[in-house]
C-alpha positions, 0 to 999 in steps of 0.5 A: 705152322707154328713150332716149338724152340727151348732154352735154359733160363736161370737153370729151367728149360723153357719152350717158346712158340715160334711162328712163321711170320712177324709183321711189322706193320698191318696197312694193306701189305701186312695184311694182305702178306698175314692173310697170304700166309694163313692161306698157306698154312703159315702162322704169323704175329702182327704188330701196329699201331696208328699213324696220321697219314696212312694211306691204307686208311683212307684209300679208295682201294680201285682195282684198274689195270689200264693207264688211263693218262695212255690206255696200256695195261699197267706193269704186268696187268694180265698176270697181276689182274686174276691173281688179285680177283681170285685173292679177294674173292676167298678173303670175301669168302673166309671172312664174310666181309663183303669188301670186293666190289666189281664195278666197271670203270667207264672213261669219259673222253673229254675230246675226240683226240682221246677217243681216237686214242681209245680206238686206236689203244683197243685194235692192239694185243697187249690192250684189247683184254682191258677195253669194250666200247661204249654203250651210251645209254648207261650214262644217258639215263644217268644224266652225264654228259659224254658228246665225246663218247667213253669207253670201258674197262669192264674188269676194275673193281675196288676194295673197301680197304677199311673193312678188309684191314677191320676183319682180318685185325680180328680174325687176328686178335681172336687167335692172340696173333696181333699186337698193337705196338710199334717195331722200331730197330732196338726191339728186334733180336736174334733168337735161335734160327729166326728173331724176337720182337716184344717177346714174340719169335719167330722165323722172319719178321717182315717189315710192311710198314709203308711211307713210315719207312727209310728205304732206298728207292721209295718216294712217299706221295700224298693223294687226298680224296673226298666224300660227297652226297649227289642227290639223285645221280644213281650210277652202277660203275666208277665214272673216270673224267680227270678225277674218277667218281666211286657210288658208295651207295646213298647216294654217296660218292668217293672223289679222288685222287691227287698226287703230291711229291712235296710237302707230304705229310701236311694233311689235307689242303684247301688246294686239293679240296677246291680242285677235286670239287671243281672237276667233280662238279664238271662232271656231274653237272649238279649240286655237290656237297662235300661231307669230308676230306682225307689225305693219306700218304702212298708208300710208292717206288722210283720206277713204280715197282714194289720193293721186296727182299731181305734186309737182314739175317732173319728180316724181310721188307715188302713195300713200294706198293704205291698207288695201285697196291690193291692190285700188285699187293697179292702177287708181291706177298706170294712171291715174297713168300716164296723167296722166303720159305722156297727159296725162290729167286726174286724177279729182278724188277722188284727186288729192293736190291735195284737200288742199293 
């Protein structure tokens, strides 16, 4: 909610409107912790600007809750899954957006050794819930090869990440609440019981500004996809083999993804480019043109945790998402939220204080 804060100035009393939440930075954290607050009455003032690099640009925005390197669920899949449903499904809601796509996830075995692995990852508790068997003729009628079998992870799901930014910036806009400036240490001052930014006030300012950030324990990693055109493959689910395959419809396809500790921030590379196209044509098995290359940089984590807390009197950060924050991005503004304006405790296993 917003609230009101007077001071003398030159003689005159003048009323300032606090809000609750300043953010500083409006990828997928900002807006994701900006629309977290608005569900719970909270008001917010968010700052941006453009950055070659950001990942939230040029995300493919996959919702998995299983490693696919070892078939376990990922860090907390079963709390962190109907969190990030149920989330994106009122944003849908609210906004009319149409930015939440379920779609199953069928992973390809490129061996029967991996298929055991499968078999053997589904008889255990902690994994059943993520996995169903096969139905092979989904991927006959659609012409891809699987002599080994697959199996599927029937409750992914993915984001259209740029939409969803789009619609919530202005929804922000058309209520004054979003400015397209930069936050950097200088334009932060105290004022009364919170902070001021470019003039705005209010009770905490949270820093989500992601890979753009100088931050204990965060390791920037660069990821490059591709957009292509297949002719003729019609397939209703994200295809996994090495690299996974996301129908935009069209005809059209999003590759992806790499992962690079070095060199980060030197935009796309032939190198990505000719490795994705050649997994994605063993795949298919068919002609494949490629329309586009984008590289982004993930915010990640030492220990692939997200990085909450505070990091001043009135100052927060939310970071670390890595790359599966469409996932983990919900349950981390909730909590933060809640450490802020409740008093909670942060769990320990996010808490930026692990690395101090």
């Amino acid at each position: 909610m917003n609230i009101q804060r007077s001071e003398r100035y030159a003689g005159q009393l003048v009323m300032h409107k606090v809000v609750d939440l300043l953010i500083a930075g409006h990828g997928l954290a900002g807006a994701v912790l900006a629309e977290t607050a608005r569900q719970r009455g909270l008001s917010v003032h968010v700052f941006d600007t453009k950055k070659p690099g950001n990942a939230s640009t040029v995300a493919a925005g996959m919702v998995n809750p299983l490693v696919l390197r070892r078939f376990v669920p990922s860090w907390r899949a079963d709390e962190m899954l109907p969190l990030a449903t149920a989330f994106y499904e009122a944003c849908d809601q609210h906004f009319s957006s149409g930015a939440w796509h379920p779609l199953p996830v069928f992973k390809i075995f490129p061996s029967p050794a991996e298929a055991n692995l499968w078999e053997r990852a589904m008889a255990k508790v902690e994994s059943a819930p993520f996995m169903t068997n096969d139905d092979r003729s989904e991927l006959v009628t659609s012409g891809i090869s699987a002599p080994h079998g697959f199996g599927t992870i029937p409750n992914a799901a993915w984001l259209d990440v740029l939409t969803f930014l789009s619609v919530q910036r202005e929804h922000l806009e058309a209520k004054d609440a979003f400015s397209y400036r930069e936050v950097r240490p200088d334009d932060v001052e105290g004022a009364g019981a919170g902070v001021r930014v470019h003039g705005k006030e209010g009770r905490w300012l949270v820093h989500c500004t992601g890979p753009f950030s100088d931050v204990k324990g965060l390791v920037p990693v660069k990821g490059e996809t591709l957009l292509v055109r297949i002719p003729g493959l019609e397939i209703a689910h994200i295809l996994h083999r090495g690299v996974f395959l996301l129908p935009l419809g069209a005809g059209l396809f999003r590759v992806g993804s790499t992962f690079k500790w070095s060199d980060v921030w030197d935009g796309p590379s032939e190198e990505a480019r000719t490795w994705l196209l050649a997994r994605v044509e063993e795949l298919v098995k068919r002609p494949v043109e490629m329309l586009g290359q984008e590289a982004g940089v993930r915010p990640a984590s030492r220990d692939r945790r997200p990085l909450l807390g505070l990091v001043g009197p009135h100052e927060a950060l939310f970071n670390g998402l890595g790359a599966r924050g469409v996932l983990l991005a919900p349950w981390s503004a909730a909590h933060l939220l809640d450490h802020l304006f409740s008093g909670q405790p942060l769990d320990p296993e996010v808490d930026l204080r692990r690395f101090a």
